[in-house]
mmJSON file of the N, C-alpha and C atoms, coordinates in Angstrom:
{"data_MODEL":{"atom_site":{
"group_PDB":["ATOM","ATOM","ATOM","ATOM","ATOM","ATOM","ATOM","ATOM","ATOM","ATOM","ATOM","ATOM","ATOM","ATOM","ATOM","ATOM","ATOM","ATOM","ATOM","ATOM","ATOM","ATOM","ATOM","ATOM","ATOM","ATOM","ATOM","ATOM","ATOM","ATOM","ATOM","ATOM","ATOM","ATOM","ATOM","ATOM","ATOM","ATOM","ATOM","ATOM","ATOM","ATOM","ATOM","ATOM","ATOM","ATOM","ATOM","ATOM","ATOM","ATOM","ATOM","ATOM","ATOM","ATOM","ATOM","ATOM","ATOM","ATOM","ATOM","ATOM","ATOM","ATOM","ATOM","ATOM","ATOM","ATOM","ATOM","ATOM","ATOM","ATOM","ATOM","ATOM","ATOM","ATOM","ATOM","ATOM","ATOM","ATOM","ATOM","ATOM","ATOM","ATOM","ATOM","ATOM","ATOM","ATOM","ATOM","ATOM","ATOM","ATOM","ATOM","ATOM","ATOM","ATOM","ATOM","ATOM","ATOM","ATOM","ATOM","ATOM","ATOM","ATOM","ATOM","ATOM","ATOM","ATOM","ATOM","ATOM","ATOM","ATOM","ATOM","ATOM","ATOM","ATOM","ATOM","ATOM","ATOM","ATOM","ATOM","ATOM","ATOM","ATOM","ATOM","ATOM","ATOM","ATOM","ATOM","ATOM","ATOM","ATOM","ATOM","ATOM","ATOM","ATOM","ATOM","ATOM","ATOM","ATOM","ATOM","ATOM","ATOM","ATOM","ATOM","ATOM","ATOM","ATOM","ATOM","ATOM","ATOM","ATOM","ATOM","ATOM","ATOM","ATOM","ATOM","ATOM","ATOM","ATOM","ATOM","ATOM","ATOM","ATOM","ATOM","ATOM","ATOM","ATOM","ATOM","ATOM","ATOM","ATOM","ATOM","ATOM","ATOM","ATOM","ATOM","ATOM","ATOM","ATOM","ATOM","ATOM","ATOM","ATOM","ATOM","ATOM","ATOM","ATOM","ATOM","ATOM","ATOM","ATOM","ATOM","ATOM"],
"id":[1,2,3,4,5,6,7,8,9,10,11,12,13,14,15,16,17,18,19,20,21,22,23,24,25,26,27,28,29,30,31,32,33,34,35,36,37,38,39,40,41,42,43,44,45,46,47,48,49,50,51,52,53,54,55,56,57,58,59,60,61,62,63,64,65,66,67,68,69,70,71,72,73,74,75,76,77,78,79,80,81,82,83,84,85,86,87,88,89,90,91,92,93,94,95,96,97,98,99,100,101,102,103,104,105,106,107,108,109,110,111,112,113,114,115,116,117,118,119,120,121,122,123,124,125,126,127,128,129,130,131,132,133,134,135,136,137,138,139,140,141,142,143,144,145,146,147,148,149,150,151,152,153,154,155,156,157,158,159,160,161,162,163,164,165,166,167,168,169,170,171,172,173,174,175,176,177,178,179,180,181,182,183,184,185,186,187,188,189,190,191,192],
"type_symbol":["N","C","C","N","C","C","N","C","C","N","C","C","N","C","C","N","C","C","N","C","C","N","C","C","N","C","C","N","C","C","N","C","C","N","C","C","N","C","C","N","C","C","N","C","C","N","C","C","N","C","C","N","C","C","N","C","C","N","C","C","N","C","C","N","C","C","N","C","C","N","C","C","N","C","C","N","C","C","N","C","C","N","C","C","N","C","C","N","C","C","N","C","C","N","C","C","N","C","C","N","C","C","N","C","C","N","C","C","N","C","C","N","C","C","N","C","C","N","C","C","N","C","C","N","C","C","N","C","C","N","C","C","N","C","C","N","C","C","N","C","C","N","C","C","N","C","C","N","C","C","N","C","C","N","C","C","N","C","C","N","C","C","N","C","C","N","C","C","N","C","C","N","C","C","N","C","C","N","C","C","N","C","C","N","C","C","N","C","C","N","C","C"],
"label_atom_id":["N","CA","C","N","CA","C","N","CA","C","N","CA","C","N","CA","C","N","CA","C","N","CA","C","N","CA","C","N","CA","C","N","CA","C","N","CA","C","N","CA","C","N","CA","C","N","CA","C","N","CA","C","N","CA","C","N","CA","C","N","CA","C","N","CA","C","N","CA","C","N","CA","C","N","CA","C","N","CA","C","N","CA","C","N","CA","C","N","CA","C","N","CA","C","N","CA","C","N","CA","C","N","CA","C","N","CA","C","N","CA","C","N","CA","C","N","CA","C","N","CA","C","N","CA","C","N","CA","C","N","CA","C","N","CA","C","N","CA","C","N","CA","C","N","CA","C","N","CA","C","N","CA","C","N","CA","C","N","CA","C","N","CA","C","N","CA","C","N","CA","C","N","CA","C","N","CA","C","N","CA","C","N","CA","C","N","CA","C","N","CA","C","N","CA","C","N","CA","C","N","CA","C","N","CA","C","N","CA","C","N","CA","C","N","CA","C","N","CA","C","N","CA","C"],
"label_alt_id":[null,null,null,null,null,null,null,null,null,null,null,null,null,null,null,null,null,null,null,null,null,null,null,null,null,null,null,null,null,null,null,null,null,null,null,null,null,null,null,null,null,null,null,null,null,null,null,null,null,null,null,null,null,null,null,null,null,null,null,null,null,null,null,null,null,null,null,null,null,null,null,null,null,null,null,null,null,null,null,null,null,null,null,null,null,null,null,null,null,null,null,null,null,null,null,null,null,null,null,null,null,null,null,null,null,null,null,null,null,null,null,null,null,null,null,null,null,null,null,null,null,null,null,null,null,null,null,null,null,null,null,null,null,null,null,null,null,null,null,null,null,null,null,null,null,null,null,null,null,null,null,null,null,null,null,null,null,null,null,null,null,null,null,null,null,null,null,null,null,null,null,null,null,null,null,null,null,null,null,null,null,null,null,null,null,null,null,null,null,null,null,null],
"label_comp_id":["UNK","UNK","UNK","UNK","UNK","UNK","UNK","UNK","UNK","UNK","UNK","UNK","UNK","UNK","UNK","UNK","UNK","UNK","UNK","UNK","UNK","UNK","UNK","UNK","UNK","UNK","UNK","UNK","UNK","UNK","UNK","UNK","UNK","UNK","UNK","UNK","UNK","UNK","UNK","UNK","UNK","UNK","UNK","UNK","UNK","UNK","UNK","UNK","UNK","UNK","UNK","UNK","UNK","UNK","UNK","UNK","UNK","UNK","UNK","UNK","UNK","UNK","UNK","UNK","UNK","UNK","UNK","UNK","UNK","UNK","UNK","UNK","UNK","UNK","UNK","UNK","UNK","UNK","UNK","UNK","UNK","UNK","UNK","UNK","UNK","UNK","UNK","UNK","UNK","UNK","UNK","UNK","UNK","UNK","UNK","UNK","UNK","UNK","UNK","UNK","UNK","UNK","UNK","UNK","UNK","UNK","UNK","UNK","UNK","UNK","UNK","UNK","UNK","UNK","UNK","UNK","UNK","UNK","UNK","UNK","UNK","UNK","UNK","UNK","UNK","UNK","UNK","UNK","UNK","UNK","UNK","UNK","UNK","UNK","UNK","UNK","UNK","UNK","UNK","UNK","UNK","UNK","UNK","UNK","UNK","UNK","UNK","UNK","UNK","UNK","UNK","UNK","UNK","UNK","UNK","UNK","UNK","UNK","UNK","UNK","UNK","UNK","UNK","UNK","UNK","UNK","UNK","UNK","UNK","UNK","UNK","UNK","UNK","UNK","UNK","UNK","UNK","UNK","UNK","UNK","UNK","UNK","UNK","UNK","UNK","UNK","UNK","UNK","UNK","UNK","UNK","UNK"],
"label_asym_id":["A","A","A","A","A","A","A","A","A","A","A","A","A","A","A","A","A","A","A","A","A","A","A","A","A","A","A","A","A","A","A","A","A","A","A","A","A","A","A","A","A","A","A","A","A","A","A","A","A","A","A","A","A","A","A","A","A","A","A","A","A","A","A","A","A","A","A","A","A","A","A","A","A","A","A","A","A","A","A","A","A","A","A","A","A","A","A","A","A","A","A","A","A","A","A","A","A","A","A","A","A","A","A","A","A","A","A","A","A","A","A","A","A","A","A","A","A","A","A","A","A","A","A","A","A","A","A","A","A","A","A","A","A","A","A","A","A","A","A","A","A","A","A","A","A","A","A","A","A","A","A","A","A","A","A","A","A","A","A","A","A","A","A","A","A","A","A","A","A","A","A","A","A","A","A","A","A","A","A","A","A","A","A","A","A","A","A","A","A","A","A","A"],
"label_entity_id":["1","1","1","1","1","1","1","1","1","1","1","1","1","1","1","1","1","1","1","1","1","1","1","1","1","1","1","1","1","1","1","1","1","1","1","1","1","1","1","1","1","1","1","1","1","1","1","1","1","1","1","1","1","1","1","1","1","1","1","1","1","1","1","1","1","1","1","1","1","1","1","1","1","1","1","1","1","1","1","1","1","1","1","1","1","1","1","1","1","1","1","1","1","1","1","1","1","1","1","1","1","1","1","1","1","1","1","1","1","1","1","1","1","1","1","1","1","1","1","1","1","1","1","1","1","1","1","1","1","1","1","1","1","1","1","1","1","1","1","1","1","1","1","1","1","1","1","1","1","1","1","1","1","1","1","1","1","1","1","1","1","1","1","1","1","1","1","1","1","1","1","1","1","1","1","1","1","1","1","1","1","1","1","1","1","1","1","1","1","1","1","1"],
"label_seq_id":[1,1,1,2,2,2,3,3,3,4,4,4,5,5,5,6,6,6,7,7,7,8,8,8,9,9,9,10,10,10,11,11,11,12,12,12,13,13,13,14,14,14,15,15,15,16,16,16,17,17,17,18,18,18,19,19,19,20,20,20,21,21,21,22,22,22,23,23,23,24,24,24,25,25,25,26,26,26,27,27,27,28,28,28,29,29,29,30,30,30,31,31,31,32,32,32,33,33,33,34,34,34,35,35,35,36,36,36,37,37,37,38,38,38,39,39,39,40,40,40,41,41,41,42,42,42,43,43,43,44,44,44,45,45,45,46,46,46,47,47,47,48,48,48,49,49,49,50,50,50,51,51,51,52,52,52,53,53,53,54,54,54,55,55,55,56,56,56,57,57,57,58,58,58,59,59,59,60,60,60,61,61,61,62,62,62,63,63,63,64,64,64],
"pdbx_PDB_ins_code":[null,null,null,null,null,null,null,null,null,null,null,null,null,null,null,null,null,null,null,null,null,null,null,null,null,null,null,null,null,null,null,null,null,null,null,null,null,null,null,null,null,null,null,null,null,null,null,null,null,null,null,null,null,null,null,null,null,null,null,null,null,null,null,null,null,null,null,null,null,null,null,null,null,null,null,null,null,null,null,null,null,null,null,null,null,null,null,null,null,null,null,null,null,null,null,null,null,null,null,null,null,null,null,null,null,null,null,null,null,null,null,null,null,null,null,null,null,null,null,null,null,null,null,null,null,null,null,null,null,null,null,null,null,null,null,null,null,null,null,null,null,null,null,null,null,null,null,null,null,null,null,null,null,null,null,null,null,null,null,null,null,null,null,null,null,null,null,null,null,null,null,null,null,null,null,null,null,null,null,null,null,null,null,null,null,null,null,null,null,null,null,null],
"Cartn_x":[-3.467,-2.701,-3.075,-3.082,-3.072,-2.002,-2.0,-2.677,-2.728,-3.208,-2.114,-1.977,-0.77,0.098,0.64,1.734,2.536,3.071,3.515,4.312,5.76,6.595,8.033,8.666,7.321,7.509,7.277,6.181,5.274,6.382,5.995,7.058,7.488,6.965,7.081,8.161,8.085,9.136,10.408,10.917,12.019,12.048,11.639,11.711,13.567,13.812,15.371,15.83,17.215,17.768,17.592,17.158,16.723,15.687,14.652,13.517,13.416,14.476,14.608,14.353,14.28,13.901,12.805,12.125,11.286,9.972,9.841,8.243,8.092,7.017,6.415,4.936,5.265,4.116,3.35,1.994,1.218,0.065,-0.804,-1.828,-2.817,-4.126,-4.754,-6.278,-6.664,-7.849,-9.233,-9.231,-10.289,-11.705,-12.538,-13.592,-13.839,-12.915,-13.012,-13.651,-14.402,-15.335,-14.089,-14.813,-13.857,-14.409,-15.215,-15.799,-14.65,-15.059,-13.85,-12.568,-11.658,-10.513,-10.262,-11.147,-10.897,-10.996,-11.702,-11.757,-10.154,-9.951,-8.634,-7.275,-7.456,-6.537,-6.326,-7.776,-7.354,-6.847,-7.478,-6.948,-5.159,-4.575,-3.478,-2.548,-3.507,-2.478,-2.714,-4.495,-4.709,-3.678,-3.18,-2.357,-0.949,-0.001,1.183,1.04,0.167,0.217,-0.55,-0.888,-0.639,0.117,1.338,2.693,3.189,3.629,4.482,3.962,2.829,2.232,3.049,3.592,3.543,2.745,1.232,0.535,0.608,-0.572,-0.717,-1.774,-1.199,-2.184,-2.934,-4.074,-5.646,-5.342,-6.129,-6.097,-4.293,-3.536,-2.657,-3.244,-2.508,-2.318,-1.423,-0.527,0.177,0.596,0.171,0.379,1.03,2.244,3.274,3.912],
"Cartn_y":[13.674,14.836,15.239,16.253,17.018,18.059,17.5,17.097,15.058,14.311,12.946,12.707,12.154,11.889,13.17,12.773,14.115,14.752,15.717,17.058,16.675,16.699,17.181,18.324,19.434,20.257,20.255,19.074,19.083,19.443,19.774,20.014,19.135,17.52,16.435,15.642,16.141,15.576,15.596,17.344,17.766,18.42,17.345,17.314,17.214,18.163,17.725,16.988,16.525,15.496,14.496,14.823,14.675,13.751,13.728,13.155,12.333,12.094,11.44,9.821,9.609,7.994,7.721,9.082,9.105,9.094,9.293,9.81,8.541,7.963,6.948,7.127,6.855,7.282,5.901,6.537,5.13,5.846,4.644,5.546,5.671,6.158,6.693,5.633,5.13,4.147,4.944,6.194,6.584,6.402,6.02,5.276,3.995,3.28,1.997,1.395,0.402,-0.742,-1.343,-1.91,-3.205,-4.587,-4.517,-5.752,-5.574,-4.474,-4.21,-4.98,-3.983,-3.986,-5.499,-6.322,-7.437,-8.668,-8.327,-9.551,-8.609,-7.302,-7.145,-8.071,-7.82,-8.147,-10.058,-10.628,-11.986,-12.799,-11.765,-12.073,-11.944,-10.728,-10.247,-11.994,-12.52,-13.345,-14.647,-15.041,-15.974,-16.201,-14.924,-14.791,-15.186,-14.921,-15.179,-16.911,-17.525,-18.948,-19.709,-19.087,-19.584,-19.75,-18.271,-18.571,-19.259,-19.38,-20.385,-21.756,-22.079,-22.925,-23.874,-23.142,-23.134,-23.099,-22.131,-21.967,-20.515,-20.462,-19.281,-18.685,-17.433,-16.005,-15.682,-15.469,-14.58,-12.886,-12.551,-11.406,-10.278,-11.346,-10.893,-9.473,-8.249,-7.417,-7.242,-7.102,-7.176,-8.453,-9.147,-10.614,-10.796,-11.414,-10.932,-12.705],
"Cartn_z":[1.544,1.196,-0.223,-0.516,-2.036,-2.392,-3.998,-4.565,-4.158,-5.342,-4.908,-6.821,-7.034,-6.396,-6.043,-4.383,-4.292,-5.398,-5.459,-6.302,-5.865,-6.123,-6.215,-5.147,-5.351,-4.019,-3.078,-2.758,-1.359,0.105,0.939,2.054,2.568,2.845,3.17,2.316,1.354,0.678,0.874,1.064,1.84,3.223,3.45,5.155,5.668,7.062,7.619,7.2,7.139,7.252,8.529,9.935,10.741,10.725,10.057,10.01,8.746,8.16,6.853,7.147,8.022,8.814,9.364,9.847,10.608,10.645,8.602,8.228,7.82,7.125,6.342,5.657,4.443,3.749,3.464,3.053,2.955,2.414,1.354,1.072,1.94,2.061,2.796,2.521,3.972,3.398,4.17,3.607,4.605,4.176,4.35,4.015,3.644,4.371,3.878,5.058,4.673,6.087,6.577,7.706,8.71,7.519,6.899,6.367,4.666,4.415,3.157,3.233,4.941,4.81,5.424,5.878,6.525,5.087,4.042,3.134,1.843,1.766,1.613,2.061,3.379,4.074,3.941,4.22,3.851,2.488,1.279,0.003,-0.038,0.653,0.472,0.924,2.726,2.891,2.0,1.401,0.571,-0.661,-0.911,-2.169,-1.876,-0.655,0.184,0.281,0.933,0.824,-0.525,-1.69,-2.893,-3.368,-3.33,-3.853,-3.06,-1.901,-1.02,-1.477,-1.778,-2.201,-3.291,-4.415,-5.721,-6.633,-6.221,-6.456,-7.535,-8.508,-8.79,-8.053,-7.868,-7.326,-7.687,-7.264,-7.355,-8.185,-8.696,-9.484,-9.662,-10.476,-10.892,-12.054,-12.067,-12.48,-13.725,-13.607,-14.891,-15.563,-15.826,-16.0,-17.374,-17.084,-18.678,-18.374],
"occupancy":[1.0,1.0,1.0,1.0,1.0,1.0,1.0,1.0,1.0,1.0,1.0,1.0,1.0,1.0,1.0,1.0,1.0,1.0,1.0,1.0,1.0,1.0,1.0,1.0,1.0,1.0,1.0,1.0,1.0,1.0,1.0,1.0,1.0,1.0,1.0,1.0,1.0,1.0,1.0,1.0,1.0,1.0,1.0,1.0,1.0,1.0,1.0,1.0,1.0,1.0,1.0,1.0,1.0,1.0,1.0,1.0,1.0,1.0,1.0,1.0,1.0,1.0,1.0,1.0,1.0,1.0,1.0,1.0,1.0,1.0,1.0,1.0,1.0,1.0,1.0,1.0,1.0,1.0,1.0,1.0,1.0,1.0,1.0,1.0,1.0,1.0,1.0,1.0,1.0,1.0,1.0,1.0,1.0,1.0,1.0,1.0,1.0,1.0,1.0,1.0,1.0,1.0,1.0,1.0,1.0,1.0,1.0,1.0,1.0,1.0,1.0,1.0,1.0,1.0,1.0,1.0,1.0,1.0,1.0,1.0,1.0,1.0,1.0,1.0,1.0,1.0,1.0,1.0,1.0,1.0,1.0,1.0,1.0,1.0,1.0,1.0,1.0,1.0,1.0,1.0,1.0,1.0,1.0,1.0,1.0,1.0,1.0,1.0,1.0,1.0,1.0,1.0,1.0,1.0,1.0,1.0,1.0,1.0,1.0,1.0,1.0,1.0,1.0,1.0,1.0,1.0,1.0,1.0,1.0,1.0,1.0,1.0,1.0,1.0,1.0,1.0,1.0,1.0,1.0,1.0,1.0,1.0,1.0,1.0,1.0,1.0,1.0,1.0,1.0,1.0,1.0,1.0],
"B_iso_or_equiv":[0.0,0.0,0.0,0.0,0.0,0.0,0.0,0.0,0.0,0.0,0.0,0.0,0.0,0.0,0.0,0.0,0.0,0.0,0.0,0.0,0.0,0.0,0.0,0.0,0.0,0.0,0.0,0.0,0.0,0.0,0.0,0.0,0.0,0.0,0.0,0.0,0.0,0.0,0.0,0.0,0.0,0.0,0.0,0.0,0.0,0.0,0.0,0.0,0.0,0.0,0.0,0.0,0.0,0.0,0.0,0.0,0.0,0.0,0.0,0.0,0.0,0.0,0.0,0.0,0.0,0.0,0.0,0.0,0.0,0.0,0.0,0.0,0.0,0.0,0.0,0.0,0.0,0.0,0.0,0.0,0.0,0.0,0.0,0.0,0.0,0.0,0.0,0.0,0.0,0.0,0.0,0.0,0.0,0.0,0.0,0.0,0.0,0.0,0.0,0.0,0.0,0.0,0.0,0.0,0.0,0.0,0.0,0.0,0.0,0.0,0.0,0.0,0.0,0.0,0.0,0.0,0.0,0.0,0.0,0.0,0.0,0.0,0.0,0.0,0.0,0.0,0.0,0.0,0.0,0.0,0.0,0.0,0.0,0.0,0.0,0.0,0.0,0.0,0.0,0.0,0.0,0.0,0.0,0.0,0.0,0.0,0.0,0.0,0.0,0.0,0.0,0.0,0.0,0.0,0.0,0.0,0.0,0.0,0.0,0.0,0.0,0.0,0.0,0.0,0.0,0.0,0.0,0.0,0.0,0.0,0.0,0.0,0.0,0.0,0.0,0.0,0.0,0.0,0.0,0.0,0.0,0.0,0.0,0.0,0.0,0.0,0.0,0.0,0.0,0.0,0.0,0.0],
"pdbx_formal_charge":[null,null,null,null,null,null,null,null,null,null,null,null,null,null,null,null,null,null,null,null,null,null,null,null,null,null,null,null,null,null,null,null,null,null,null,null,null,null,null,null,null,null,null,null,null,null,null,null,null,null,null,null,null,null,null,null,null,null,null,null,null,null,null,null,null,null,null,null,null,null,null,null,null,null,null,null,null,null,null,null,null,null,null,null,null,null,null,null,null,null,null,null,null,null,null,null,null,null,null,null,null,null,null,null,null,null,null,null,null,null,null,null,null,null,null,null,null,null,null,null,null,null,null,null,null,null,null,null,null,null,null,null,null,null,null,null,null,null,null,null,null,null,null,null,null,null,null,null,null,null,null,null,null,null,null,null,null,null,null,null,null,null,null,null,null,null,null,null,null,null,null,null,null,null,null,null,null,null,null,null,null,null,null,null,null,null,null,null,null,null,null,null],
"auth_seq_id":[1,1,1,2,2,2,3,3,3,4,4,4,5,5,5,6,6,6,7,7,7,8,8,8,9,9,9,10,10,10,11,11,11,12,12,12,13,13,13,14,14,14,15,15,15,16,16,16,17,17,17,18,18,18,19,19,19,20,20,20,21,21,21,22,22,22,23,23,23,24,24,24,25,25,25,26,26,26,27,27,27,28,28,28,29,29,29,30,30,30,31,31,31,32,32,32,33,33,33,34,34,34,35,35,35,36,36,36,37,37,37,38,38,38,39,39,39,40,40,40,41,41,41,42,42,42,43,43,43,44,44,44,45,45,45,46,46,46,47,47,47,48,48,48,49,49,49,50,50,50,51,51,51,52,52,52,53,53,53,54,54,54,55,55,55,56,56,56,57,57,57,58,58,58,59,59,59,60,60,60,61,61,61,62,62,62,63,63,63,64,64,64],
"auth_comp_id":["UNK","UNK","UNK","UNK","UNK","UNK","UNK","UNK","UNK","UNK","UNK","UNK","UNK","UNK","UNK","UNK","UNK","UNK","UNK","UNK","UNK","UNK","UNK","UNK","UNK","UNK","UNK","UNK","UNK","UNK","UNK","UNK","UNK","UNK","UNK","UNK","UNK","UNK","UNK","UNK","UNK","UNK","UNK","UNK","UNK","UNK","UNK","UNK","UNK","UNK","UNK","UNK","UNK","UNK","UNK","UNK","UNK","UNK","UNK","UNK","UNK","UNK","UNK","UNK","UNK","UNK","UNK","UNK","UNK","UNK","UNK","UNK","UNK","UNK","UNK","UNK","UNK","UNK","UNK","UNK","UNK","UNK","UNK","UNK","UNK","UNK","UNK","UNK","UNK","UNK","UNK","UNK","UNK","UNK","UNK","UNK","UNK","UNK","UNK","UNK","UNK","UNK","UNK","UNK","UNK","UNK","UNK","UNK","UNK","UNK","UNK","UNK","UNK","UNK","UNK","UNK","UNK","UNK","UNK","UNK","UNK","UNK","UNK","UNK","UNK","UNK","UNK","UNK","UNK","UNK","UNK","UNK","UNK","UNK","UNK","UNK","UNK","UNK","UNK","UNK","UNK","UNK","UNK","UNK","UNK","UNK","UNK","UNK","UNK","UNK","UNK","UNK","UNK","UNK","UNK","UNK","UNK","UNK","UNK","UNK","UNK","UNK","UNK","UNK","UNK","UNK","UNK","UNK","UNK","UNK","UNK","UNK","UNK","UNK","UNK","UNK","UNK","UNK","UNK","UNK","UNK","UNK","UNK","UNK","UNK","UNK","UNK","UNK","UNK","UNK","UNK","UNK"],
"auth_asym_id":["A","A","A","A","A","A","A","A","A","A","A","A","A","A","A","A","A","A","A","A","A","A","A","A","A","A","A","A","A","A","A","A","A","A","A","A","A","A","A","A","A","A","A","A","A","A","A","A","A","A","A","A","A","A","A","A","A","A","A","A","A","A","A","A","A","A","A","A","A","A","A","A","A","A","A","A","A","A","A","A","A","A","A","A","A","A","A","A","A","A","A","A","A","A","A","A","A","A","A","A","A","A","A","A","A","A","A","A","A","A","A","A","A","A","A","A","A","A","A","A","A","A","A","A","A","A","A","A","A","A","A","A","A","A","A","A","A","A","A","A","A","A","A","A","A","A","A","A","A","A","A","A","A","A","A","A","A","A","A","A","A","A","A","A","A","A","A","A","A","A","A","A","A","A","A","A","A","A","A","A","A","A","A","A","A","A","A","A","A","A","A","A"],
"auth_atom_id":["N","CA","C","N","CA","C","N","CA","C","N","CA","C","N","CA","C","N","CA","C","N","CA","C","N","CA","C","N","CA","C","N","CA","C","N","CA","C","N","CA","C","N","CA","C","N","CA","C","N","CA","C","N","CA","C","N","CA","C","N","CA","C","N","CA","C","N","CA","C","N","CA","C","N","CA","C","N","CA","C","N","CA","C","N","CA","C","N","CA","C","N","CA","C","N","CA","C","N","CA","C","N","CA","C","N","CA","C","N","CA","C","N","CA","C","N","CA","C","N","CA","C","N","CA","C","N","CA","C","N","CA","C","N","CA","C","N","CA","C","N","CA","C","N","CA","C","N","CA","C","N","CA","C","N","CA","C","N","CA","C","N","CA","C","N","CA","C","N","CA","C","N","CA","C","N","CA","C","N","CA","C","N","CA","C","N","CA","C","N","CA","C","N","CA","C","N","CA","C","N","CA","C","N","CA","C","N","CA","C","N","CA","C","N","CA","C","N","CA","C","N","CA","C"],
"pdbx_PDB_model_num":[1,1,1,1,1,1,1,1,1,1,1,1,1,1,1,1,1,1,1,1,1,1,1,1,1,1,1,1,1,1,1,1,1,1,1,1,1,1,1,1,1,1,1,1,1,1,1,1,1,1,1,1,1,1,1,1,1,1,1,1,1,1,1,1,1,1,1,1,1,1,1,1,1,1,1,1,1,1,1,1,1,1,1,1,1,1,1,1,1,1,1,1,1,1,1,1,1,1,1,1,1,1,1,1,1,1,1,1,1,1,1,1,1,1,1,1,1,1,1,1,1,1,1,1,1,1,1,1,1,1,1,1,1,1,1,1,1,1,1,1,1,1,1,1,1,1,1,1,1,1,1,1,1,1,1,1,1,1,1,1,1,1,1,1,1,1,1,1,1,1,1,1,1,1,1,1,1,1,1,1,1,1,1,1,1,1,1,1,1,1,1,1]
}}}
C-alpha cells in the first residue's frame, strides 16, 4: 500500500465499524525467496527456544 507508512487518512484505516475485526494488516514480503523466508523463519523460532532456553537471543536490536 502507499504511501508506507500508512497516512492517518488512508481509507483502510476508517473502515465500518463492521469490519473493525475483520481487516489485518501485515507488512508486505513481496520479493522475498522461499530460501530467504525459510532461514527468516527458522532464526525467528531459533530465537523462541534460546529464550525458553535461558538463553540469550541472536541479533538483538535495541539492546539496553
Amino acid at each position: 500500500m502507499y504511501p508506507e507508512p500508512v497516512t492517518k487518512n488512508n481509507p483502510l484505516l476508517n473502515l465500518p465499524e463492521e469490519m473493525k475485526y475483520k481487516t489485518l494488516f501485515s507488512p508486505h514480503i513481496a520479493g522475498t525467496t522461499y530460501e530467504v523466508f525459510r532461514r527468516i523463519h527458522q532464526n525467528v523460532w531459533n530465537n523462541f527456544k534460546a529464550v525458553a532456553d535461558g538463553k540469550r537471543p541472536g541479533n538483538i536490536v535495541n539492546d539496553v
